[in-house]
N, C-alpha and C positions, 0 to 999 in steps of 0.2 A: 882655199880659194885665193886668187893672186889677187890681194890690194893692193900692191907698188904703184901700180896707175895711179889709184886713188889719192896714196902719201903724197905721189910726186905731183901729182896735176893739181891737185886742191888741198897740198901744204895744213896746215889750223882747220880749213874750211874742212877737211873731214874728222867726225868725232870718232875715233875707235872704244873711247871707255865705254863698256857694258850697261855702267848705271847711268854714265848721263844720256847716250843711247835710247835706255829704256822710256827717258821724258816724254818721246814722238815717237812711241808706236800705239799708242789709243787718239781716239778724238774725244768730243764729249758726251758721247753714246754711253750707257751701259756698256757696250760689248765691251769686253775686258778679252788681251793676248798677253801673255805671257813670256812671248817667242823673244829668246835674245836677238837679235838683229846684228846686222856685221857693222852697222853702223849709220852715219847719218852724212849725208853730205849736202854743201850750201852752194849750188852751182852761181855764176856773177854774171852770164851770157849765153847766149843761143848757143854757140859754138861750143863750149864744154856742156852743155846738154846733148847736142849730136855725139859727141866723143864718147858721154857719158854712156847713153842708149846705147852705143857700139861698142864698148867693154861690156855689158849687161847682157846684150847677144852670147858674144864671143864665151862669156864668164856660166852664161846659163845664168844669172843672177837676180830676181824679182829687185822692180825696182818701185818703189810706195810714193806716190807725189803726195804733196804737202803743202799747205797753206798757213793757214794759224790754228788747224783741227777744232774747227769750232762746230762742224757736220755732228748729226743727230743719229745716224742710221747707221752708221760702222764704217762709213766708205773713205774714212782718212786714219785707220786702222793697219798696220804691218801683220798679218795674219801668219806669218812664215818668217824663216830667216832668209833674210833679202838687204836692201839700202833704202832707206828713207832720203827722198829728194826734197829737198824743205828750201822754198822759192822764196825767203823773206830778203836776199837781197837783190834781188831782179825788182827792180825799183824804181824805173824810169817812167816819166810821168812829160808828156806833149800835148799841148793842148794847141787847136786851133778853132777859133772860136768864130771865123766866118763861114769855116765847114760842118761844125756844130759838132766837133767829133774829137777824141782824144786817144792817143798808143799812148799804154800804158804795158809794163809790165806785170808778171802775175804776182807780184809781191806784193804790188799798193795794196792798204789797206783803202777800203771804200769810203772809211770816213773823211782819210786825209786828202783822198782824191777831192772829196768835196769841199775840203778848205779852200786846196789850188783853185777848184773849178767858181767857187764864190766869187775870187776876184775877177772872174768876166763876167760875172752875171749868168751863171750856168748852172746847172747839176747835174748830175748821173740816180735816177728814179729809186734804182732797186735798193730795196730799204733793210736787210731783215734784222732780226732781233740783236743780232750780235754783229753789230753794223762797225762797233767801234773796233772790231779785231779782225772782222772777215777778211779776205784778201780777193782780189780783183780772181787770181787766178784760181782759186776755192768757190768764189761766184759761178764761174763759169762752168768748171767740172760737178757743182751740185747743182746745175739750174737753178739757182738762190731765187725768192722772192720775196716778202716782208710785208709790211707796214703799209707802203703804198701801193700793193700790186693792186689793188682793187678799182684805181684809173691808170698804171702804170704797167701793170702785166708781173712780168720775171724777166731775167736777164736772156730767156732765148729774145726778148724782143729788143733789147738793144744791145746786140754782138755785130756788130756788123761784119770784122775781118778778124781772123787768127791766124798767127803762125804756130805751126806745131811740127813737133818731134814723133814720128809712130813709132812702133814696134819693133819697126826694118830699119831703125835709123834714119829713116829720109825724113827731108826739114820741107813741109808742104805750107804754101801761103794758100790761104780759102776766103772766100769773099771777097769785099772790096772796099774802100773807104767812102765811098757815095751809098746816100739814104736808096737808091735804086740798084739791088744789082741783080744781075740776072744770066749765068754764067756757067749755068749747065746744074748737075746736082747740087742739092743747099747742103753740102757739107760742114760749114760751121752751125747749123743746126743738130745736126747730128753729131758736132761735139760738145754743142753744150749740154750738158747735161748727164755726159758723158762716164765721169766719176775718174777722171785719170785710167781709163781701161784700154781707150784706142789711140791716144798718144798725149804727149808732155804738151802742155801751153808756156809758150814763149815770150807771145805780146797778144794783145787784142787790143783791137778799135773798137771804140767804142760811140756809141749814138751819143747822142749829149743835148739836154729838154733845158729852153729859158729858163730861171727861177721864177714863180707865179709872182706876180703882183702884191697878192695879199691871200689870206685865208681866214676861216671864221671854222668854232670846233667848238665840241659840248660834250661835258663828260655828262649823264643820266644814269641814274639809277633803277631798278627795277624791283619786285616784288618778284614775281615772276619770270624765267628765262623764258619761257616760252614767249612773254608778250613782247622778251627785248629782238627773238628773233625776229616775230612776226613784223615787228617797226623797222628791223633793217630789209626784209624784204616788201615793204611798201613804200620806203625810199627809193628802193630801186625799181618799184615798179612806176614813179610818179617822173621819170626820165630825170633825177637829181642824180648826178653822176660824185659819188662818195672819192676824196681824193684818200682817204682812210676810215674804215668802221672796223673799230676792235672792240674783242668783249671779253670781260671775263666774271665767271659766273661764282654767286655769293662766299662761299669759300677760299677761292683766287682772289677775290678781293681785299679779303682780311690779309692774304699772307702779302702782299704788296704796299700795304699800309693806308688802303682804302675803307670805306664800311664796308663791313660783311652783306652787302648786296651786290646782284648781279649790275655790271658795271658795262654801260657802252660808251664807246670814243666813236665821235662821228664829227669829220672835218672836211671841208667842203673848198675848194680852191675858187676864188674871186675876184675880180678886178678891182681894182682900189676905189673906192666908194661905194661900193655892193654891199659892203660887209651887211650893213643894220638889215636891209632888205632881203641876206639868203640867210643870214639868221632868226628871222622870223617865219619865212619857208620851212625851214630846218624844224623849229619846235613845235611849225602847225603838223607837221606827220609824228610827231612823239609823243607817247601816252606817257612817260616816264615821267621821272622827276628832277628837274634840272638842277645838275650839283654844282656845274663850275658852266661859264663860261670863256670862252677866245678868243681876241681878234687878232689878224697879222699872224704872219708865216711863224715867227720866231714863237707866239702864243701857242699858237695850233702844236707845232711841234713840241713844246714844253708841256704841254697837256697829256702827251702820250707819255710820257716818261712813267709813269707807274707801269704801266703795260708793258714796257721794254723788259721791265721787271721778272715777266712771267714766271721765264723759267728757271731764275735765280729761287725763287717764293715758293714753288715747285717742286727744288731739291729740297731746300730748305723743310719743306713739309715732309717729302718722306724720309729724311732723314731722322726726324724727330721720330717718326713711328718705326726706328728700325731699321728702314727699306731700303730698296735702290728702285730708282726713278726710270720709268719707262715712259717716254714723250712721244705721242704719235703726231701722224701727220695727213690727216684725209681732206678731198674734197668732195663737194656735191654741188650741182645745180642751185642758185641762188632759193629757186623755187621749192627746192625740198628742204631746204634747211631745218623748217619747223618737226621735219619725220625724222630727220636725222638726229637732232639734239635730244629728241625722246628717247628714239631708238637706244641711241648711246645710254642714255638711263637704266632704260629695262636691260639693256645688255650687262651693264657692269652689276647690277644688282641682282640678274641670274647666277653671274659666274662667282659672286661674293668678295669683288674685285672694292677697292677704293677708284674713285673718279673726280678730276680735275680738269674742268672745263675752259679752253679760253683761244684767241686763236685772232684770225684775218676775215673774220665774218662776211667781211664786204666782199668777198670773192669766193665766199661760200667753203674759206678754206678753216677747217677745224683742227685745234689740237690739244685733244683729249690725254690723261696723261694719266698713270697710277702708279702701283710699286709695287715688290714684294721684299718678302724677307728670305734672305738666301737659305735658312735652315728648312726650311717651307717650299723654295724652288718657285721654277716659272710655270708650275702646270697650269694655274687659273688663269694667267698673264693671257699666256698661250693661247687659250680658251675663247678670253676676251678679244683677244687682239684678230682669230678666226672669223668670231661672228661679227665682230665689228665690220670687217673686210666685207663678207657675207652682204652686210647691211647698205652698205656704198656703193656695193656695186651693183647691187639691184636697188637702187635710189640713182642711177646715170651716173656714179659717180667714179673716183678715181681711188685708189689704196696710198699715194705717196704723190702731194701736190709740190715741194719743195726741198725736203729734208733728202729727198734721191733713197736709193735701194741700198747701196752698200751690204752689207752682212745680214744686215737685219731683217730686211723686208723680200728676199728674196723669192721666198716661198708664195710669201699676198703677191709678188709680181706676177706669179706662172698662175695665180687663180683668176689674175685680170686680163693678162692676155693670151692664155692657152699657148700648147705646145709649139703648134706653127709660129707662131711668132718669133717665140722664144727659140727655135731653131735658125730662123734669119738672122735672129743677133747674134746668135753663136757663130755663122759666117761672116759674118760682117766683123766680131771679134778677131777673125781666123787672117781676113784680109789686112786689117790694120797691125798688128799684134800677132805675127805666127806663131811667135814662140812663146809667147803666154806670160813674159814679164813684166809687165802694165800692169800694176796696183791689184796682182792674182785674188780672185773670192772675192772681188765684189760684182754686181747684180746679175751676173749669170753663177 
C-alpha cells in the first residue's frame, strides 16, 4: 500500500510503528480488534482532510475517525486494516457571544470549550459522562447526551452548521450559523449522529445557552428503586422541569463511594433568590431521604460528581469478579420507567446475568450494565441484552439513546427499525461514502 503521501504530507503526524499504532484502534467498549492498522495519522486542517479522503479513494484504504475513543458501542474501533484519523489537533475554538454561537473544531474537548465559553458568561448544554475527554467532533458523530439532557436534549439539538468531508472527497458546508435555518434537507442532522460513516467533521457551530443564574440539587436516598423511579416520574408530571435527575441503584452506590442505597441526584435550574423556595418544592414531591443538599450552580454541579463516577465503579466491579464489563444504553418514556426498571430485574435474573443499575433517569434514559467472564463467553450477555431490547421496545421505547450503534448494537438496531429502513440507510451510506471507507462495520 503506497504511504509516501502519508510520510511526506504529515512528516511526525503519521505513526507507522505497530505497537504505538495499536493504542487507537479500540474505544472504551468491550469490543476488542486485534487488526494491525497501517497506522495512525493527526490531520492540522480541512484541507489535508480533503487530500486525506482523496488518497483513501484512490488507495482503496478504510479510513477510522477519532476523537478521544471514549464511545461505548465499538463505533471508534479500526475493525480492519485501514488509517486511524485522530482529530486531537484540529482545535480551534471562536466564539461569538452576541450570536450565541461558537466554530469550533472537532478536537476541542467539551470541557475546555466550557472554560473559554465561561468567560462570557456562556456554555454549551451537552454534558455526558466523560465530558472531561470527550471531543467536540466525537460529540457529534455519537449524538452524545449526558447529565443535562433531561432540560437540554443531545447535541443533534445544538449543531447548528458543519463542514464535512464525504466519502467522494467533497468538503460540503450544511446548515447555517443563525438559531433559524431553513434551507432545504436537514442534513447536519443526519450527521449527527452519524458515527463517522458518511463523512469527516471539520468544524461545527455550535448553539451556545446563558449560564443559569443559580441552581438548587439533592442527593436522596432510597429503600426502594422502584419508589425512586416512581418520584422522578411525579417530578415530571407536576410541570418541574429537572435541569438533571440521575440515579443510581443500591450497589452502584457503594462502588462510587456512596451508601449502598439507591441514590437520586435531582437539580433544578433557578433565578437567584429562588433557591429556598424551589427547594422546598423539590422535597415536597420526595418520599426519600435527604442526604445532602445545594445551592448555586457550582453546588449543584459538585453534587453530581459521584455519579460521573458511574462507570469508573462499574469496571471496577466487574473486574473484581473476573469479568469484562458490558455498559448498555436504553430509553423509554418517562411514563414507563417504573416497567422498565422491573422488567430489567426479572430479565437479568432469568438469564442468571449480574445487574447494575444507574443512568439519566430524567429523560427516561437507562444504563443497565453487567459482565462476563471470558472462559464462560457472551451467551447469557447475549441473551440478556435480547430480551432487554424486546422489553424497550414494546414499552415506546428506544435500544441505544446516546452511546450510537457502532459494532455492538447493530443487530438491536435492525430489531427496532425493520429491514426497510435499514435498506434506506444502506442508500444513503452508498450516496455519501460509495466506496465504503468511512469508519467500515459500524451501524449498518
Amino acid at each position: 500500500m503506497e504511504v509516501s503521501f502519508l510520510r511526506k504530507n504529515f512528516g511526525e503526524r503519521f505513526i507507522e510503528d505497530p505497537a504505538a499504532a495499536l493504542l487507537y484502534v479500540r474505544d472504551a467498549s468491550f469490543i476488542e480488534f486485534t487488526n494491525a492498522v497501517l497506522g495512525v495519522v493527526f490531520p492540522e486542517n480541512e484541507e489535508e482532510v480533503v487530500e486525506l479522503v482523496k488518497w483513501a479513494i484512490k488507495n482503496k484504504t478504510p479510513l477510522y475517525p477519532q476523537g478521544s475513543a471514549t464511545s461505548l458501542s465499538g463505533n471508534a474501533t479500526a475493525t480492519g486494516k485501514g488509517l486511524v484519523v485522530s482529530f486531537e489537533k484540529m482545535t480551534k475554538v471562536e466564539i461569538d457571544p452576541v450570536d450565541g454561537v461558537a466554530v469550533v473544531g472537532p478536537g476541542v474537548k467539551l470541557e475546555e470549550l466550557n472554560i473559554e465559553l465561561a468567560r462570557h458568561g456562556l456554555f454549551f448544554p451537552v454534558d455526558p459522562g466523560s465530558v472531561k475527554s470527550a471531543t467536540v467532533g466525537g460529540a457529534i458523530a455519537n449524538g452524545a447526551g449526558g447529565m443535562r439532557g433531561a432540560k437540554y436534549g443531545t447535541m443533534k439539538d445544538w449543531v447548528l452548521g458543519l463542514r464535512v468531508v464525504t466519502g467522494r472527497g467533497d468538503l460540503l458546508k450544511l446548515g447555517c450559523r443563525t438559531y433559524k435555518c431553513r434551507n432545504g434537507y436537514d442534513l447536519v442532522r443526519l450527521f449527527v449522529g452519524s458515527e463517522g460513516t458518511l463523512g469527516l467533521v471539520t468544524e461545527a457551530t455550535l448553539k451556545l445557552a446563558p449560564m443559569p443564574e443559580s441552581a438548587v440539587a439533592v442527593l436522596v436516598y432510597y429503600d426502594e428503586l422502584e419508589a425512586l423511579v416512581e418520584d422522578v416520574v411525579r417530578v415530571r408530571a407536576s410541570r418541574l422541569w429537572p435541569l438533571f435527575a440521575e440515579f443510581l441503584d443500591a450497589p452502584t452506590s457503594a462502588l462510587v463511594g456512596l451508601e449502598e442505597r439507591n441514590a437520586l441526584f435531582l437539580g433544578v435550574e433557578v433565578n437567584a433568590g429562588a433557591e429556598d423556595r424551589v427547594l422546598k418544592r423539590i422535597e415536597s414531591l420526595l418520599r426519600g431521604g435527604i442526604a445532602q443538599r445545594a445551592l448555586g450552580w457550582e453546588g449543584a454541579m459538585k453534587l453530581l460528581e459521584p455519579r460521573r463516577k458511574l462507570f469508573y465503579g462499574q469496571i471496577a466491579s466487574a473486574q473484581r469478579e473476573g469479568g469484562t464489563l458490558v455498559i448498555e444504553d436504553v430509553a423509554v418514556p418517562i411514563s414507563k420507567l417504573p416497567e422498565a426498571v422491573r422488567g430489567l430485574k426479572k430479565i437479568a435474573e432469568k438469564n442468571g446475568v449480574p445487574l447494575l443499575l444507574g443512568g439519566h433517569i430524567g429523560d427516561g434514559n437507562l444504563h443497565p450494565a453487567t459482565w462476563y467472564r471470558r472462559e464462560e463467553g457472551l451467551g447469557k450477555v447475549e441473551k440478556f441484552l435480547r430480551d432487554m431490547a424486546e422489553l424497550v421496545l414494546k414499552l415506546n421505547g428506544t435500544i441505544s439513546a446516546e452511546h450510537g450503534i457502532g459494532t455492538l448494537k447493530k443487530e438491536l438496531m435492525a430489531m427496532e427499525v425493520g429491514e426497510e429502513v435499514l435498506n434506506y440507510m444502506k442508500e444513503l451510506k452508498k450516496v455519501f461514502d460509495p466506496h465504503g471507507i468511512l469508519n467500515p462495520g459500524k451501524i449498518l
